[in-house]
N, C-alpha and C positions, 0 to 999 in steps of 0.2 A: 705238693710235689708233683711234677707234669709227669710222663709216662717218658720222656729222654731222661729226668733224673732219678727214676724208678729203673730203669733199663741200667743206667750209669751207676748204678747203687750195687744193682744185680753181678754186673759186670766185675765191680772193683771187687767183691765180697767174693765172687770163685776163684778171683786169681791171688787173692789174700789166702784162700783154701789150699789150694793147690801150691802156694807158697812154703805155707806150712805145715803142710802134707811131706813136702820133699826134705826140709829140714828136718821134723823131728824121726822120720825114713832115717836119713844122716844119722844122727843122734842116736837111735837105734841100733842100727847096723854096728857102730863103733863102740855099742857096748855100754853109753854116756858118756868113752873117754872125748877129752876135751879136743877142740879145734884146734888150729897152727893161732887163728885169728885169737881164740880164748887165751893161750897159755900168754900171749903177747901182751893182751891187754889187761890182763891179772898181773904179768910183771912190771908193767907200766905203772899200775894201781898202787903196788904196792911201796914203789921211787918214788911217787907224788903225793905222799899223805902226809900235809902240814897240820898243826893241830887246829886252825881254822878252818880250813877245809873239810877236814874230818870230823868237827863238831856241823857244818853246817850242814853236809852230807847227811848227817844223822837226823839232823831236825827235818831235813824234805825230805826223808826215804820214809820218816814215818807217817808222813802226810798222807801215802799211799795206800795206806790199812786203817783196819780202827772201822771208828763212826765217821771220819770227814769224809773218806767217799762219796756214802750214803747221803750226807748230811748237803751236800755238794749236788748229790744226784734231785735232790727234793727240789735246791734253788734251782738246777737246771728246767727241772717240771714248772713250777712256779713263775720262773721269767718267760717260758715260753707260751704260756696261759694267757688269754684276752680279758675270759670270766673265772667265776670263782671256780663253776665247773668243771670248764676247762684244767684250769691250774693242778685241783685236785688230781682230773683222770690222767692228767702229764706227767705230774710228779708221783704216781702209785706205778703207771707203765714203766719210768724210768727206772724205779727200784725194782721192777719185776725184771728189765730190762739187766742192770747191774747184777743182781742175782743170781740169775738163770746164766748169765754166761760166766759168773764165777763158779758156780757149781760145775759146767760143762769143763773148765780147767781143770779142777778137781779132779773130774773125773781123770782127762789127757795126764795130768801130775801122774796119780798113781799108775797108771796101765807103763807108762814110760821108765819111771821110777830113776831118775838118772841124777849121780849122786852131787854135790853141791863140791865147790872148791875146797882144799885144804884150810881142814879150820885156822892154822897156825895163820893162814892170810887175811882173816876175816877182822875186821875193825868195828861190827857192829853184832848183834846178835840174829839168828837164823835158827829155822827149824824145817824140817819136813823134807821132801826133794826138791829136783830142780828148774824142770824144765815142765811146761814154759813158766816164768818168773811170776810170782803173784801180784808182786807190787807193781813191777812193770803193765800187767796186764790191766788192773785195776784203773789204775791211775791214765790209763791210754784209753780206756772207756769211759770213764767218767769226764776225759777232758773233750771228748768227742761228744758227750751230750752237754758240756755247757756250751760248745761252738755251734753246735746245734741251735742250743735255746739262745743264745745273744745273735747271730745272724739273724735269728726269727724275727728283732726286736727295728722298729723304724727307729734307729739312734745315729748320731753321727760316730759314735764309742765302738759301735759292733765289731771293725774288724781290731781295733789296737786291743779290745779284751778277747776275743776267740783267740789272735796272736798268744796272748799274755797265757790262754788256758790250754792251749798248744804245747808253747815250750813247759810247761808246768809239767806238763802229762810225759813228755821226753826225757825231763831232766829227773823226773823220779825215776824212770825206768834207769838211768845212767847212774845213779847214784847206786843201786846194786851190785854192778859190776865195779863202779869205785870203791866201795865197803868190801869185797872181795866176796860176796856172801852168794855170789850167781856170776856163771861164767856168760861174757856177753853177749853168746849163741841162745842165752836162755832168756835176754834183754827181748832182742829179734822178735824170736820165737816168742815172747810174750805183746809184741805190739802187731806181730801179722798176725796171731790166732785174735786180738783187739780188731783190728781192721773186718775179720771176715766175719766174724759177730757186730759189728756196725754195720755193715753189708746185709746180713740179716734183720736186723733189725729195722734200717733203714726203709726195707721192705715191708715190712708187717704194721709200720707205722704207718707207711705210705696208705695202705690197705687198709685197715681200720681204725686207727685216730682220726677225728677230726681235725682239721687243717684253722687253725689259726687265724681268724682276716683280723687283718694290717688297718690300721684306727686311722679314719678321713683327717686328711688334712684342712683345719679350720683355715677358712678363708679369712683375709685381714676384713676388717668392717667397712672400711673405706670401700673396697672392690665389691665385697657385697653391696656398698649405697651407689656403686656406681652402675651395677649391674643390674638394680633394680630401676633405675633411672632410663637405663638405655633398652630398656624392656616394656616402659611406660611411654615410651614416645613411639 
């Protein structure tokens, strides 16, 4: 990482801060009562729930918790790795990386404490409060370290799967606020507190990970007998 996408790292991670600084400010102030935007799109949720969609909802909202994370986070370490060494110290950072900012939610969750939607709307099961979203948050870090590790990778595949692990990481976040179990200020509020801990992160990897080098491209053999030929005369 050059010192413009260490600068550009820096940059995007305080205004992701200050983002959600001012939101969960909001959210405070009013007590956890819900947004114009929340109560809209909870009664939206609640019109649109066919039993297809609501069973599938439930199978990628649970994608976001659990082991796949983690599990998730380890391939991230491991595709981004040259050597064996590598791999290991990538995939140990990324889980300390996944951790440490779950834990810091944790913390924001309770200090804020703001209560979750009307169970009677809820289409899946919920615990704890609200803001910022767990699954949302999770799944929006974890899909930032596989775009991470697949850009890292010389493939022609890199951007259609960081694409593929992008919308993965969005579409759990939305299926919260579809499930009725988080109002979608608490969606938000869980992918910009995501953004300014990749921001952080971003940083500190920059700074002491070792940087990855990109595997020589073998020459065809011909061009090398050609090139040793034109070297010989």
């Amino acid at each position: 990482m050059t010192s413009v996408h260490r600068r550009a790292a820096a940059v995007t991670g305080l205004v992701a801060v200050a983002a959600f600084a001012v939101l969960a400010a909001v959210v405070v102030v009013r007590g956890g009562a819900p947004l114009p935007v929340d109560t809209w799109v909870l009664a939206w949720a609640v019109g649109h729930r066919p039993g297809p969609g609501v069973s599938f909802a439930r199978h990628l909202t649970d994608t976001g918790t659990g082991a796949v994370p983690y599990l998730l986070a380890v391939l991230a370490g491991v595709l981004a790795g040259r050597t064996a060494r590598q791999r290991l110290l990538y995939a140990a950072w990324c889980l300390l990386f996944l951790g440490a900012g779950q834990g810091l939610r944790r913390a924001v969750l309770y200090a804020v404490e703001r209560a979750r939607p009307p169970a009677r709307d809820w289409a899946t099961h919920a615990a704890d409060w609200s803001f910022p979203s767990g699954h949302a948050t999770t799944a929006a870090l974890t899909a930032a370290l596989l775009v991470a590790a697949v850009l890292l990778r010389a493939s022609r595949a890199r951007w259609p799967l960081a694409v593929l692990a992008g919308c993965w990481g969005v579409a759990v976040g939305l299926t919260r606020a579809y499930l009725g179990v988080h109002w979608i200020s608490d969606v938000v509020g869980g992918w910009l507190f995501a953004l300014a801990w990749c921001g952080a992160g971003a940083w500190a990897a920059a700074r002491w990970l070792p940087v990855p080098a990109r595997p020589r491209r073998r020459r065809p053999a011909g061009s090398r007998r050609g090139a040793a030929r034109a070297g010989s005369r």
